[in-house]
C-alpha positions as CSV (number, residue, x, y, z in Angstrom):
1,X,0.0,0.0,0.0
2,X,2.7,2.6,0.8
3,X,4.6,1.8,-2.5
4,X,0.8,2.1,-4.3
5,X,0.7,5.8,-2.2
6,X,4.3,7.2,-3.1
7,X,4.0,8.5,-6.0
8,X,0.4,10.6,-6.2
9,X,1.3,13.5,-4.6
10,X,4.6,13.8,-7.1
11,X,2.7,12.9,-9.9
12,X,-0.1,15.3,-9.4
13,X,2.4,18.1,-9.0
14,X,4.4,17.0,-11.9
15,X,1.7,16.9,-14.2
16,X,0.4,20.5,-13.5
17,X,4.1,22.1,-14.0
18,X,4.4,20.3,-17.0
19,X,1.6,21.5,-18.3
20,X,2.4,24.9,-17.3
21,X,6.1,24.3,-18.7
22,X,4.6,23.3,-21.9
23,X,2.9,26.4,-23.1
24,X,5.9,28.5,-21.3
25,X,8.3,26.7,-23.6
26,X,6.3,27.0,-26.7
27,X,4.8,30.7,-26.3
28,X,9.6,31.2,-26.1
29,X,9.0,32.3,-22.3
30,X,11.2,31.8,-19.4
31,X,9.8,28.5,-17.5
32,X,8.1,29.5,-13.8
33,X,8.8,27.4,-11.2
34,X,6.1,26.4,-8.6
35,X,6.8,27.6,-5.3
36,X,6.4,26.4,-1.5
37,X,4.2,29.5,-0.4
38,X,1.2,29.5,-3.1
39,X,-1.5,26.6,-3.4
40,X,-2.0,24.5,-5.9
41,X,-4.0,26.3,-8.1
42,X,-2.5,29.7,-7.2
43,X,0.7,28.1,-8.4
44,X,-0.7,26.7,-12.1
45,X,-2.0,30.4,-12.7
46,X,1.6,31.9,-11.3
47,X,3.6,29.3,-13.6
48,X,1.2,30.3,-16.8
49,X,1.0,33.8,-16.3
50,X,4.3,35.2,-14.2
51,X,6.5,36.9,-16.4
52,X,10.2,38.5,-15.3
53,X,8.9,41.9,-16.5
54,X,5.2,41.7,-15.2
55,X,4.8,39.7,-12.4
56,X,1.5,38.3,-12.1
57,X,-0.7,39.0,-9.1
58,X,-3.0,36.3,-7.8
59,X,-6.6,37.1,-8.6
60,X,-9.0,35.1,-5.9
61,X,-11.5,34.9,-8.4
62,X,-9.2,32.9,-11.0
63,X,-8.4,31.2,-8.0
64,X,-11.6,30.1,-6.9
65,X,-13.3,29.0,-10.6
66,X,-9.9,26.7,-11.1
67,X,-10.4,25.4,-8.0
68,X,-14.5,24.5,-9.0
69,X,-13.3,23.2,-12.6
70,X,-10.8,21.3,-11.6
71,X,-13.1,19.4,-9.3
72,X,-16.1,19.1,-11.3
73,X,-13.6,17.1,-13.6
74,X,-11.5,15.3,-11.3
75,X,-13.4,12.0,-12.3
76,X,-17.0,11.1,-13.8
77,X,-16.9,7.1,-14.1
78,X,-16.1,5.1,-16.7
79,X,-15.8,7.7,-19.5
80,X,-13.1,6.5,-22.4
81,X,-9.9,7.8,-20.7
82,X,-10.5,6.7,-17.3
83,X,-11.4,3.1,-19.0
84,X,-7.9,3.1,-20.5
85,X,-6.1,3.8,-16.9
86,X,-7.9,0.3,-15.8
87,X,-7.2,-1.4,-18.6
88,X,-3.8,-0.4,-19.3
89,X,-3.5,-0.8,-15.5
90,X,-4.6,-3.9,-14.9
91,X,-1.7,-5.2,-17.0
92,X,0.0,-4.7,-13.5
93,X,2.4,-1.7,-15.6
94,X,3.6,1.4,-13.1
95,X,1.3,4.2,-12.2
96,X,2.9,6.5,-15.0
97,X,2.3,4.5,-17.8
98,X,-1.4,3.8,-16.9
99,X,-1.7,7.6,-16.7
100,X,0.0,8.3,-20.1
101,X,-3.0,5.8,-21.8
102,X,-5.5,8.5,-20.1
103,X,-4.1,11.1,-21.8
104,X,-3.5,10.0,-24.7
105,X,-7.0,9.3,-24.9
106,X,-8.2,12.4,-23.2
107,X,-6.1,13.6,-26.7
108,X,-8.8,12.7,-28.7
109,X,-10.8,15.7,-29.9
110,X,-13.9,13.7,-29.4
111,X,-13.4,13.5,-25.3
112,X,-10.8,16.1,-24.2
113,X,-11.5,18.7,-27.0
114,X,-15.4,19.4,-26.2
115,X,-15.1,22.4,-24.5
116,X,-13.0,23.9,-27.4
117,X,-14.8,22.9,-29.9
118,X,-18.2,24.9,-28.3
119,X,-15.8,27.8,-29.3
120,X,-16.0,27.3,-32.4
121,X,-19.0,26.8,-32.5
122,X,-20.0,29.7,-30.5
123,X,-17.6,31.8,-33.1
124,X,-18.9,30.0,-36.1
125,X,-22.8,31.3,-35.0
126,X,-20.8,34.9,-34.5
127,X,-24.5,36.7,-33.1
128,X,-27.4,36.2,-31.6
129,X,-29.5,37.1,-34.5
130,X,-28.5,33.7,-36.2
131,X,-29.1,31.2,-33.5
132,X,-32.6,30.2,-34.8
133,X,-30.6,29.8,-38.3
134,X,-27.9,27.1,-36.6
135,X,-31.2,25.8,-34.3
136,X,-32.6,24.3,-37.1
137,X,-29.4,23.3,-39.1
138,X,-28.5,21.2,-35.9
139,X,-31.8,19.7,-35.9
140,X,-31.3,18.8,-40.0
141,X,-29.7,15.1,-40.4
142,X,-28.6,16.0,-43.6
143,X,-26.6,19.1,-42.0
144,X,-23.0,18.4,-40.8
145,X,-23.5,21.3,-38.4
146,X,-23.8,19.8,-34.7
147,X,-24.5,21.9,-31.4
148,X,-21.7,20.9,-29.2
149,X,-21.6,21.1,-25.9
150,X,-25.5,19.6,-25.5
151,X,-26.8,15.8,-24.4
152,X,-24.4,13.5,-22.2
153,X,-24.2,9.9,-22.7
154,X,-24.4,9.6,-19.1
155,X,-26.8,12.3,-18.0
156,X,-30.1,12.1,-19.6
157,X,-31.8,15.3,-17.7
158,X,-29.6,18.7,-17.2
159,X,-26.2,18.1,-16.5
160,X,-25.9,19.0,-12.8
161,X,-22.0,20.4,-13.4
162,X,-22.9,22.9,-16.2
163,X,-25.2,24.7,-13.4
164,X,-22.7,25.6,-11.0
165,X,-19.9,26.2,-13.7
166,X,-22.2,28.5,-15.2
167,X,-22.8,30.2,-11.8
168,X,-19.2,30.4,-11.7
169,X,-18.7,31.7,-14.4
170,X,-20.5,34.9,-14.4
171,X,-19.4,35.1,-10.9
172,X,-15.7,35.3,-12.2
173,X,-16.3,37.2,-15.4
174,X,-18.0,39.9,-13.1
175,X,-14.9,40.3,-10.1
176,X,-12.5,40.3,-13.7
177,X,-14.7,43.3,-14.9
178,X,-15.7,41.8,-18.2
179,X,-19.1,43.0,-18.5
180,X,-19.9,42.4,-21.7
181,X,-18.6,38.9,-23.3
182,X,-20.3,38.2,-26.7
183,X,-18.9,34.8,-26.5
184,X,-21.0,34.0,-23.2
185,X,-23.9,36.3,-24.0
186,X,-24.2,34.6,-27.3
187,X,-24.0,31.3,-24.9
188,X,-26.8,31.9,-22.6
189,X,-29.6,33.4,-25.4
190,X,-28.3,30.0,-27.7
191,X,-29.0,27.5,-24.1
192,X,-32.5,29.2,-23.6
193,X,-33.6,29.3,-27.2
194,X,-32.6,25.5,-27.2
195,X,-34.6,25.0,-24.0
196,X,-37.3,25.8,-25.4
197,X,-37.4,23.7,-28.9
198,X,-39.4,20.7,-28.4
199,X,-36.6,18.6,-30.3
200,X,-34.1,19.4,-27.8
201,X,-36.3,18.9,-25.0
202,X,-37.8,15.7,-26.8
203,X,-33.9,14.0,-27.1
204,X,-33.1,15.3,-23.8
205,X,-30.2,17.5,-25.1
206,X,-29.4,19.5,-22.1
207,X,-26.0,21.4,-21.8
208,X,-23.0,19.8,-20.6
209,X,-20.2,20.7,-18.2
210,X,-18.0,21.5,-21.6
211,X,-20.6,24.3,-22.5
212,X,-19.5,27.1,-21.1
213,X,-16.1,25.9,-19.6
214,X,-14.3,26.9,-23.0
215,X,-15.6,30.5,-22.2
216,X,-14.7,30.7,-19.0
217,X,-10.9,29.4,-19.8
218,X,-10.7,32.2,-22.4
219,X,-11.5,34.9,-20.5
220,X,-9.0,33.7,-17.9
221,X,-6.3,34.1,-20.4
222,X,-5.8,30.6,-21.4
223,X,-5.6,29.9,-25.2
224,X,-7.7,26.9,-26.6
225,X,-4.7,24.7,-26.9
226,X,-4.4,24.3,-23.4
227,X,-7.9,23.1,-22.5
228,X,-6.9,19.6,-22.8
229,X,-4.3,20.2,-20.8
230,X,-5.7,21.4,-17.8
231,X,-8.5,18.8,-18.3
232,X,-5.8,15.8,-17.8
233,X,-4.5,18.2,-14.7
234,X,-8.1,17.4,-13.6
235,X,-8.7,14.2,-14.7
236,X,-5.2,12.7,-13.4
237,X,-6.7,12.7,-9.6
238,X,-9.7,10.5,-10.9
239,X,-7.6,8.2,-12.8
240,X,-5.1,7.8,-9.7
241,X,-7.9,6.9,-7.4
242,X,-9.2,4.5,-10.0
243,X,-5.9,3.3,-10.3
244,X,-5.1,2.8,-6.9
245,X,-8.3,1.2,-6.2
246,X,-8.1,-1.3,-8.5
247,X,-4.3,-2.6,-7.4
248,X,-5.3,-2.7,-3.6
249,X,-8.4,-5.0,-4.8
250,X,-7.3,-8.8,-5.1
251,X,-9.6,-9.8,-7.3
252,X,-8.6,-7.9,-9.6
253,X,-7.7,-9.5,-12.7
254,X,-5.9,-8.3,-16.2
255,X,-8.4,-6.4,-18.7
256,X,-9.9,-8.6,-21.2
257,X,-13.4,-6.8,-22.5
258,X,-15.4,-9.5,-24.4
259,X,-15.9,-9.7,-28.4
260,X,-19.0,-11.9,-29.5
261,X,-18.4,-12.9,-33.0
262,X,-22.6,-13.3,-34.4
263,X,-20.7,-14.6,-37.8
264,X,-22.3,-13.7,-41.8
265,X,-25.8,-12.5,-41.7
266,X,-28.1,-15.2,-43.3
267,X,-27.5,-16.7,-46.8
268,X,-28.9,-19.4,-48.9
269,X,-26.4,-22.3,-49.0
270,X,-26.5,-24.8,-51.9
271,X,-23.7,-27.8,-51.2
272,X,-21.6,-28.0,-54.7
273,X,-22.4,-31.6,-55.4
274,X,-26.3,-30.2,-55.7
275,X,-25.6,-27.4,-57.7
């Protein structure tokens, strides 16, 4: 159990300043170090934004909304990345190589990219005005246009995360002094206009926690490339506690997911000697 324990707390700090360290090193800035004296998320937002000519000042606000994200995504079941930690895992490999399969599937634009890909959405409607327009284009089969950030495979009512991120985020957009964001205006007049369709109602297509956590990000000053990133910050204490939890169990065997073979659909057969 201890040597199961070890390494979380390294890896959980690891895995934020590398983040951090990434988009330091490829924006050609000087790399922040974490330090002792600021808290976890004070310290991702001082690595990010700290600059030797500007140093940045903690805002609470930024602070606090992290702190909410972060944990609204630490870990929602079996979801495609957390599936790969267990499986991966359960071929008894070390701690960081179960973690690499989560992100490498959290890569995938169709499970760690959501909330980026409401942006462009949100950018592609551009105004209010022609929300009824993309309302009924989404509703089109024929139409390649999809509203992202709506339904959940898991929750079939109103995702109860995208209520207090969206909470949160008008809280923090008003202590940064953004008044007016087209982005998350545009956001709130598209969720009520869906609301209120019967087909959206009808399918149960509710937003999600990705809905307006793209905004939120971008008006905290992180660019869309880093969304993923800070979801497998999140996401890394889920997939340690389902990683732990599965080597402490002793019945817990190696990954093998069944495939049931139901063979060629019907034919008439005619044996050659009848033909």
């Amino acid at each position: 159990e201890e040597e199961i324990n070890l390494p979380m707390p390294r890896l959980l700090a690891k895995v934020r300043t590398m983040a951090a360290m990434s988009y330091k090193i490829s924006r050609g800035h000087m790399v922040i170090y974490p330090r002792p004296d600021l808290t976890y998320c004070e310290n991702f937002l001082n690595m990010m934004f700290d600059t030797p000519v500007k140093p940045y000042e903690i805002n609470r606000a930024a602070v606090n909304a992290l702190r909410v994200f972060w944990i609204l995504h630490a870990d929602h079941e079996q979801n495609c990345s957390t599936s790969a930690v267990r499986v991966v895992g359960s071929a008894r490999v070390n701690l960081y190589a179960a973690i690499s399969s989560g992100i490498a599937a959290l890569w995938g634009p169709a499970h760690g990219g959501a909330n980026e890909a409401v942006l462009a959405m949100l950018k592609e409607i551009g105004h209010k005005d022609r929300i009824p327009e993309y309302i009924e284009k989404a509703k089109d089969k024929n139409d390649p246009f999809r509203l992202m950030g709506f339904g959940h495979r898991v929750y079939k009512n109103y995702d109860p995360r995208a209520k207090i991120i969206q909470k949160s985020c008008h809280e923090v957009l008003g202590e940064l002094g953004i008044k007016n964001e087209p982005l998350l205006e545009l956001a709130v007049e598209l969720e009520r206009i869906a609301l209120e369709d019967e087909y959206f109602v009808s399918h149960k297509l509710y937003p999600n926690v990705d809905f307006y956590s793209g905004i939120i990000y971008q008006a905290m000053g992180f660019p869309p490339e880093m969304f993923t990133a800070m979801f497998a910050i999140a996401r890394t204490v889920g997939w340690i506690a389902q990683w732990g939890e599965m080597m402490i169990d002793p019945e817990t065997r190696i990954g093998r997911p069944r495939q049931r073979f139901t063979g060629e659909t019907a034919r008439d057969y005619v044996p050659i000697g009848k033909r």
